[in-house]
FILUMNU-604946 format. One record per residue (C-alpha): z, y, x; residue in one letter. Coordinates in steps of 0.001 Angstrom, whole numbers, plus 500000, padded with zeros to 6 digits. Layout:
# residues N
ZYXA;...
END
This chain:
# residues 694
078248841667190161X;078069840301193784X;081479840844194540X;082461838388191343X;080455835858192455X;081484835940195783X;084887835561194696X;084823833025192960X;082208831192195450X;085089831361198155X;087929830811195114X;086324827256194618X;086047826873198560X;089338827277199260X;090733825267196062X;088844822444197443X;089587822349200912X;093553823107199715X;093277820129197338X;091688817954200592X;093983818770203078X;097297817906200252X;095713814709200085X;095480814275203779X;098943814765204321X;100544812942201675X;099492810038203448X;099828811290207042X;100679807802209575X;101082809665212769X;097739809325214488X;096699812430215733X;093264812897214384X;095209812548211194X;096813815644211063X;094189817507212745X;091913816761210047X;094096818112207259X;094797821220209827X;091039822225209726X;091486821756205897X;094052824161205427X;092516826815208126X;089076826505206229X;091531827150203103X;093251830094204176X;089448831566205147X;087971830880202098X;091199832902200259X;091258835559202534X;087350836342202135X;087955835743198019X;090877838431198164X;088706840626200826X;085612839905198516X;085346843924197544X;084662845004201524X;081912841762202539X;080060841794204191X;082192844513206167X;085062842143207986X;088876842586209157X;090078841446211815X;092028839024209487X;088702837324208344X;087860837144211625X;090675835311213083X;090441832822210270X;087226832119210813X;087588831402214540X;090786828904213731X;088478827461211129X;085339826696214264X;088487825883215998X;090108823403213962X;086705821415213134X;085571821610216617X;088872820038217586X;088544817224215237X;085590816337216527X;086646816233220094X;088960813976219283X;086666811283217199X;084952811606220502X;087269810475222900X;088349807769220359X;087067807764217212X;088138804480215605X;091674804477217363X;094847806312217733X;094327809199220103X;097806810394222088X;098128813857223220X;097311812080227388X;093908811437226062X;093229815530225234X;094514816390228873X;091583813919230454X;088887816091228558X;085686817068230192X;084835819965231749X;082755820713228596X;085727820840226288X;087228823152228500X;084107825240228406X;084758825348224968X;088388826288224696X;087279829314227196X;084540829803224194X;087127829836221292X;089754832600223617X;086736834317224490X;085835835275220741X;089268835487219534X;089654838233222460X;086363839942221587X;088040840198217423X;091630841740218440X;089693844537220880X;086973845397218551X;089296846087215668X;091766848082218324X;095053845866218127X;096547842777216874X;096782844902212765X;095093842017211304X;095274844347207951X;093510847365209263X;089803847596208269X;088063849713211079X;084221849017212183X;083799846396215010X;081160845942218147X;079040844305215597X;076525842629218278X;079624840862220066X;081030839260217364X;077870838021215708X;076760836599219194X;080125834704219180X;079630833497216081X;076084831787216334X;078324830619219896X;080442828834217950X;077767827269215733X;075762826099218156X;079071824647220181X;079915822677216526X;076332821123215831X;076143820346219315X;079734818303218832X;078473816836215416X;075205815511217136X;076996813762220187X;079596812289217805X;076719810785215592X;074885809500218522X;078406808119220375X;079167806320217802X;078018802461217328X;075332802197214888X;077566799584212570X;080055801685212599X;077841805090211544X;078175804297207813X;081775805444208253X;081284808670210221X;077860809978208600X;079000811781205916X;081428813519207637X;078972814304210305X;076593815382207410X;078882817908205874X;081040819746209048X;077020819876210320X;076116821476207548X;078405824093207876X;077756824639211399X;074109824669210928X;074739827291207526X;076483829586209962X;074201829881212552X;071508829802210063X;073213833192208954X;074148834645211812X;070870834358213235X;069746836436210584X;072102838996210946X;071164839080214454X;067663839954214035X;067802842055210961X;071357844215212715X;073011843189209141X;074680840432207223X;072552839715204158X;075144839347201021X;073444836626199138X;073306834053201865X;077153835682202967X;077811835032198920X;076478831764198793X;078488830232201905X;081482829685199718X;079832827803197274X;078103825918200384X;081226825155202247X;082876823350198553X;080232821451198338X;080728819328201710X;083862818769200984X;083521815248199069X;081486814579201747X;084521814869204431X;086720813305201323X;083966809658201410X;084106809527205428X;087841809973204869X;088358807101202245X;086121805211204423X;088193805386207509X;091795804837206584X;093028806064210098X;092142809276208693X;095030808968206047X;093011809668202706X;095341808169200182X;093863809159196626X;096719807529194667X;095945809049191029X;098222806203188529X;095462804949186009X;097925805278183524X;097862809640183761X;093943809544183897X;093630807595181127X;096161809729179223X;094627812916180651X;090800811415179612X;092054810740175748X;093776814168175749X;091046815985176582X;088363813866175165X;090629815068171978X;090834818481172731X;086795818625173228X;086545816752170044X;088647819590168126X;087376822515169822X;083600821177168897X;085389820654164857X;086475823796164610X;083452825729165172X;081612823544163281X;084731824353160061X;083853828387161404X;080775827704161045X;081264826279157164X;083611829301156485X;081581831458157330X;078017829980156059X;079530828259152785X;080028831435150675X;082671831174147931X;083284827891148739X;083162828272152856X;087131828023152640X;087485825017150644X;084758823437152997X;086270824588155814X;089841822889155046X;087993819736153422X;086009819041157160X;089289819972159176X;091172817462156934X;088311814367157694X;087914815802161745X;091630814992162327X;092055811839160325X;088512810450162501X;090006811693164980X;093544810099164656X;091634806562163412X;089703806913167099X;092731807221169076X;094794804152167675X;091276802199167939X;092088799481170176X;088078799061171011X;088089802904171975X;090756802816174301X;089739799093175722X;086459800916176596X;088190804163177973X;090392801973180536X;087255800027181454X;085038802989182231X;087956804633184197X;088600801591186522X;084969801063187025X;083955804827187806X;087070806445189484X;088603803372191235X;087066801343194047X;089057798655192301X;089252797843188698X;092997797090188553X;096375798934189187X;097961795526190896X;100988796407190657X;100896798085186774X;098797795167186207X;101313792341187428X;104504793949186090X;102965793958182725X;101788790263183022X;105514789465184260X;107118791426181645X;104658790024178943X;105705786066179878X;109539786705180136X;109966789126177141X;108853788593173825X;108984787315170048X;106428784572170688X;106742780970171892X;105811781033175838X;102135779240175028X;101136782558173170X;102587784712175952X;100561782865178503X;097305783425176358X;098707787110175523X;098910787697179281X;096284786528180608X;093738788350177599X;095412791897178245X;094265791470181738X;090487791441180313X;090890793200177339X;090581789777175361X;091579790486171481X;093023785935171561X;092630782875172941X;093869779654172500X;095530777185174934X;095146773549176043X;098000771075178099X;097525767833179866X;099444765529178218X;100781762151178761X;098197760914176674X;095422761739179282X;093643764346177059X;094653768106177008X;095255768609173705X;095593772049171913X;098960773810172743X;099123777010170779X;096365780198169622X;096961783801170130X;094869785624167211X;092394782886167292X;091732779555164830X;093768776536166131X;090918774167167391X;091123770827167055X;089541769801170028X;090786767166172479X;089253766930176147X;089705763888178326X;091368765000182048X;088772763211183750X;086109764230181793X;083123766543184165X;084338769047182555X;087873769488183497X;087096767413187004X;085216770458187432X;087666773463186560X;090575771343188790X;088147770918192221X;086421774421191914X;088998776608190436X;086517778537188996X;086588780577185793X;083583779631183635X;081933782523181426X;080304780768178626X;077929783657178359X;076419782554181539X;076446779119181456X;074126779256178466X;071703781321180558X;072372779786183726X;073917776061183669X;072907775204187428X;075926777141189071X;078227775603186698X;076780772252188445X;075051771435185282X;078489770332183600X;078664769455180103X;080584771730177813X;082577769748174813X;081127770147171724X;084437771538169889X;084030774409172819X;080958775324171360X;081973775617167790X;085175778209168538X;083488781956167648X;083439784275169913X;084813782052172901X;084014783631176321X;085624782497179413X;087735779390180173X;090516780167182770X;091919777137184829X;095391776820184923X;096242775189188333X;099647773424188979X;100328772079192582X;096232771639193378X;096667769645189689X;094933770786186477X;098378771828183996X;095727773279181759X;092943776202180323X;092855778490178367X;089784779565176137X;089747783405176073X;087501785515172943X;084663787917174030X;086800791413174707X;086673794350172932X;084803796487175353X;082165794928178017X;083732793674181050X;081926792059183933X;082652789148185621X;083273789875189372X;085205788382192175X;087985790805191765X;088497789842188122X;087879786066188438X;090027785975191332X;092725787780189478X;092342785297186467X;092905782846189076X;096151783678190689X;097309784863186748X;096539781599185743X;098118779971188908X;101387782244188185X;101298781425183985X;100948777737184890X;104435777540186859X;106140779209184037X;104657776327181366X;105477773517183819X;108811775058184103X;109206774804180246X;107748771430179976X;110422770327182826X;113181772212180619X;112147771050177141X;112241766568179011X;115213767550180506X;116645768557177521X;115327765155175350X;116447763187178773X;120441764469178162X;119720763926174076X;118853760200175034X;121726760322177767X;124547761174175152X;123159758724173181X;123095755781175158X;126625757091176577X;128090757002173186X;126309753873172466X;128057752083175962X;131363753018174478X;130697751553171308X;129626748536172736X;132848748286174731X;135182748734171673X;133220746078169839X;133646744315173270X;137093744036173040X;137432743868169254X;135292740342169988X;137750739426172771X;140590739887170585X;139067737785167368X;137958735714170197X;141436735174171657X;142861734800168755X;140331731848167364X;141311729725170563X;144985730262169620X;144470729693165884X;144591725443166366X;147386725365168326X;149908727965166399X;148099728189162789X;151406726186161187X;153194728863163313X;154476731815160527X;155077734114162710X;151284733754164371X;149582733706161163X;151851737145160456X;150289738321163693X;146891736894163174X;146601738738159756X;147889741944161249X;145158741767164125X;142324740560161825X;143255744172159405X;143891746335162672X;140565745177163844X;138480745674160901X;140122749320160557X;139043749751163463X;135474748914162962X;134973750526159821X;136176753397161793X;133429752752164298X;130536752194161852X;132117755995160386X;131231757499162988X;128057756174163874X;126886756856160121X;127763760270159948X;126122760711163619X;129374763286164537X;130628761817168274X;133238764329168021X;136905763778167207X;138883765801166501X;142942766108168332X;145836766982166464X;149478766859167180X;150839762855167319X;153999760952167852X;153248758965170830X;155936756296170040X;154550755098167388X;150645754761168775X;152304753097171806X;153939750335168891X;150481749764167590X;148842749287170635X;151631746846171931X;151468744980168518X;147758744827168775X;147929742864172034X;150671740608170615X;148901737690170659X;147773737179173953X;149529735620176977X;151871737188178746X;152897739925175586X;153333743099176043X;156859744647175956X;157236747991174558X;160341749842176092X;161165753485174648X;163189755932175930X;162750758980173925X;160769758360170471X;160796762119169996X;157930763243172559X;154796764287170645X;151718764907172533X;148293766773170902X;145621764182171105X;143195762272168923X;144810759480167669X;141924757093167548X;140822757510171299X;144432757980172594X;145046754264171165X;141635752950172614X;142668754337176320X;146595752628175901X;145058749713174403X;142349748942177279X;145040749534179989X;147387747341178501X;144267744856178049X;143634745126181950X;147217744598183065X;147213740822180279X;144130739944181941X;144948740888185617X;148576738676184604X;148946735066185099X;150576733767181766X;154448733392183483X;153756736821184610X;155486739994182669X;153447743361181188X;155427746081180592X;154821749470178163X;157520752145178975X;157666755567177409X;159749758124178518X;160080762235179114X;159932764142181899X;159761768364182685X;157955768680179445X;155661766065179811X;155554762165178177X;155005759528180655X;153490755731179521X;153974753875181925X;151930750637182013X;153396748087184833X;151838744634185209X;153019741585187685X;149349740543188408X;147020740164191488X;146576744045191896X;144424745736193460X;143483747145197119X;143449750528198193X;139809750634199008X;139035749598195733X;140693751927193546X;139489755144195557X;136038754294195731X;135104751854192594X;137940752002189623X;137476754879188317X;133475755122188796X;131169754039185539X;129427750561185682X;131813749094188392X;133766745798187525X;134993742597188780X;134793741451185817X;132297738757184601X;131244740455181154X;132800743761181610X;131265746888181497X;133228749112184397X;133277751763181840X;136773751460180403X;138864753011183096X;136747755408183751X;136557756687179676X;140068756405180323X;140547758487183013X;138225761185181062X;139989761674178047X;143294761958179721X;141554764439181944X;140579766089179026X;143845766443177172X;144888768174180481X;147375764948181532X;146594762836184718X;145660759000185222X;147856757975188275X;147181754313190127X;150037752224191739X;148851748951192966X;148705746260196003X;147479742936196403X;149361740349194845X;152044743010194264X;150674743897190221X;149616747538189154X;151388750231187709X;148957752910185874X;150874756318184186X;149411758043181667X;150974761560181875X;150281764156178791X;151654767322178157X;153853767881175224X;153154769236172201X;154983772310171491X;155486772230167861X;156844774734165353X;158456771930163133X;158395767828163041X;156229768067159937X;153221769205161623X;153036765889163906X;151214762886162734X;153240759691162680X;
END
């Protein structure tokens, strides 16, 4: 019966020193007291296994168990020595070389007994069992215990006293085990034998100090303790076996049934199996239960509450990805981080209020609080995340604030979470009691912080994105609006023209032919105009077009003016894919310029002709012209003019479409040398004539 318990005893000693020293060196950073500490581990491992395996002969020893034991003194006697000669920095091998004549004495102690083992058990056979010089070894052994509490108590009284908390476990356990040695050596000593139970019980005593070593450990990171268990496998492992307890316990209660129910122990049996797994299954998909299951594991088996990094992957992922508008994500993200079931969110708006933005499994409140109200003055200077719980109990820290009486009237509203945009309040949210009690601490009010902080950026970025997108609506429409204003610019100058010409020529047939041809050209137009604008489509559409006969409309449009255009056409064949209407509106304008830029003797000049697959207007004027400077830096950009009720938009349109249609706008001019602009279009490539529009 002894020899089972005294396996086992050292079984558990060396599991836990094994599972110690792993630990250790997983997160080993080159310091040498870091690896000697997870050395002594693994020596104080391999001794508690080889007195588990040897657990049959104890208290009679090999010289195995004996070596083991002395590299087990050895290895924690080391590791003290070196917290000694630096215990809070990184110790180089120089440092051991400089030791005092007192470690020495103690190397010379260590040889000594390890000499005394191999000659008492008559070789280096670490196997053989043979009896020993049992006085000599059991003399070196109290040696050695009295050489490690003698180490533990100048360590403990070398160290600072505010720096103690970090050593004193440590101290209290590797003591301990030095002090339970000698304590049963001594014995042995005076009685001339080991006593079993305390040689039994030593296993079990040496397990036990080991979360002692593991605290001083954590507490000293130089020592490389690195317990870096994901949250996400303990909570798993916690539900699993939480179930597994839950079924073992529900099937000895259906045994019990079975075998207590009589003839109907069977159907009982079945019927209680049936209702344990669907509990059991309604437990497990409980978001309450497992809300309450994270909690406790953060708060009892974590120093800190959160996985950061789990924690702010998941709040990423949850504001990029999803089926909800970005306001519910926000409120989404921010509740999983405090196991909030909703919430609901409020925006500064223009309108100096922030007004209700969106709800996340939470009535839509109605509530509208003024930005410089005390209230949100408050949340934008202190940054602070306001628990309503404890405002109720405790106003004063909230510097007696008022709370807004819609606030009050949401159910089961708990905290209000600031949402901060360049030292500017974007915002708050209004998060719902959670599911499971969580306590407001720094670490999660300072995490709601920076979440909020991070959720704000990603709403102003939205708000930016959703103006920016009405500015460009408004920008197409006042762009479309400029270039209606401009064709109803120069239908006016036209009717206009034509008015101040109507006195002189009105007995004139072939005017009053040319007059009614301009007055039906330029209501087709407009109705064309007013067409488009109904239907709101500033699209039109190109199709394949003889540009001989647009170039004879546009000439004939601009009949009437002084000097008139003459149309000269060398190929009438060339058909270019273009729409019709806007084509005509970019000829027309440039042929407009070049009258306007023409005295009345002068001459304007519309050629079309073909060249290398592509048709060529030319437009050639005898006017003033212009300078060089002025047509690379202002003709072709929008709002420039020199004229008095232009618009400086009509070259540039111009100059766009043609672009479009994948032509080019060329520019020959000087001063008082006229202007030569060339429209140059690609040609159509056409199956058959009857496709083109004439």
């Amino acid at each position: 019966m002894l020899t089972s318990i005294a396996t086992a005893s050292y079984t558990m000693s060396a599991a836990a020193y094994l599972f110690l020293a792993v630990l250790l060196l997983t997160r080993w950073r080159g310091r040498l007291h870091s690896i000697i500490l997870p050395v002594a581990c693994l020596f104080s491992a391999l001794w508690a296994a080889t007195l588990a395996y040897q657990a049959n002969q104890l208290p009679t020893l090999s010289l195995l168990t004996d070596v083991m034991e002395i590299l087990r003194n050895a290895g924690w006697s080391a590791f003290l020595i070196v917290l000694l000669v630096g215990p809070y920095r990184q110790v180089e091998l120089s440092s051991i070389t400089r030791m005092r004549p007192a470690v020495a004495i103690i190397v010379v102690l260590y040889l000594a007994c390890l000499a005394v083992a191999l000659y008492a058990h008559g070789g280096s056979d670490f196997l053989q069992h043979q009896a020993f010089d049992f006085k000599s070894s059991i003399v070196g052994s109290v040696a050695m215990a009295i050489v490690g509490m003698i180490l533990v108590e100048q360590l403990y009284r070398n160290t600072p006293i505010k720096q103690r908390w970090g050593i004193k476990f440590a101290c209290l356990g590797i003591g301990g085990i030095f002090a339970y040695d000698f304590y049963l050596y001594s014995d042995a000593l005076l009685l001339k034998h080991v006593n079993p139970e305390i040689w039994t019980a030593r296993g079990i005593v040496n397990a036990l100090v080991v979360p002692l070593i593991a605290v001083s450990a954590a507490r000293n990171p130089q020592w490389s303790l690195g317990i870096t268990v994901s949250r996400r496998i303990l909570f798993y492992s916690a539900a699993l076996f939480g179930a597994a307890m839950y079924l073992l316990a529900m099937a000895a209660a259906g045994y019990y049934l079975r075998f207590f129910g009589g003839s109907w122990g069977t159907v009982m049996q079945v019927t209680f199996l049936f209702g344990a797994v669907v509990l059991l299954l309604l437990v497990l998909f409980s978001g309450t239960l497992r809300s309450w299951l994270r909690v406790s594991i953060s708060k009892h088996f974590f120093s800190y509450n959160y996985d950061y990094r789990e924690e702010w992957l998941h709040f990423t992922r949850t504001l990029s990805m999803g089926e909800h508008a970005l306001g519910e994500r926000v409120i989404q993200a921010l509740a999983q981080l405090v196991e909030s079931p909703g919430g609901g969110l409020w925006i500064s708006r223009e309108s100096g209020n922030c007004e209700p933005a969106a709800h996340w499994n939470m009535p839509m409140a109605s509530g509208f609080e003024p930005i410089d109200s005390s209230f949100c003055k408050f949340l934008e200077y202190k940054e602070w995340v306001i628990e309503l719980r404890e405002y109720a109990t405790n106003p004063e820290k909230y510097s007696a604030i008022t709370l807004p009486q819609w606030l009050q009237t949401i159910p089961k509203a708990w905290l209000v979470v600031p949402l901060i945009q360049q030292r500017k309040l974007f915002g708050f949210i209004v998060l719902a009691e959670p599911r499971s009690s969580v306590k407001l601490n720094w670490e999660v009010s300072d995490l709601l912080k920076v979440a909020g902080n991070q959720a704000a950026s990603y709403l102003a970025q939205d708000e930016a994105a959703n103006a920016l997108l009405v500015a460009r609506q408004f920008e197409s429409f006042n762009r479309m609006s400029t270039f209606v204003v401009h064709d109803l610019k120069n239908l006016v100058s036209q009717l206009s023209l034509l008015l101040s010409n109507a006195e002189k020529h009105k007995r004139n047939p072939e005017f009053q032919k040319d007059m009614i041809e301009t007055v039906y050209l330029s209501v087709q137009k407009m109705k064309r105009l007013l067409e488009k604008l109904s239907s709101g489509d500033s699209s039109e559409k190109a199709a394949p077009l003889f540009i001989a006969g647009l170039l004879q409309e546009a000439t004939k449009s601009k009949s009437i003016a002084e000097p008139k255009p003459i149309l000269e056409i060398l190929d009438s064949s060339l058909a270019v894919y273009a729409n019709s209407s806007r084509l005509e509106r970019v000829i027309g304008h440039l042929i407009q310029n070049a009258i306007e830029a023409t005295p009345r003797d002068g001459e304007v000049r519309v050629q079309l002709r073909g060249e290398k697959g592509l048709a060529i207007v030319e437009i050639k004027d005898t006017g003033h012209g212009m300078s060089e400077d002025f047509i690379r830096e202002k003709l072709f950009k929008p709002f420039e003019t020199t004229k008095s009720a232009g618009m400086g938009i009509g070259v540039f349109e111009s100059k766009e479409y043609v672009s479009e249609l994948g032509g080019e706008l060329e520019v020959v001019s000087s001063e008082s040398g006229g202007t030569i602009f060339r429209v140059i279009l690609p040609l159509h490539q056409s199956g058959s004539a009857a496709e083109v529009i004439t």
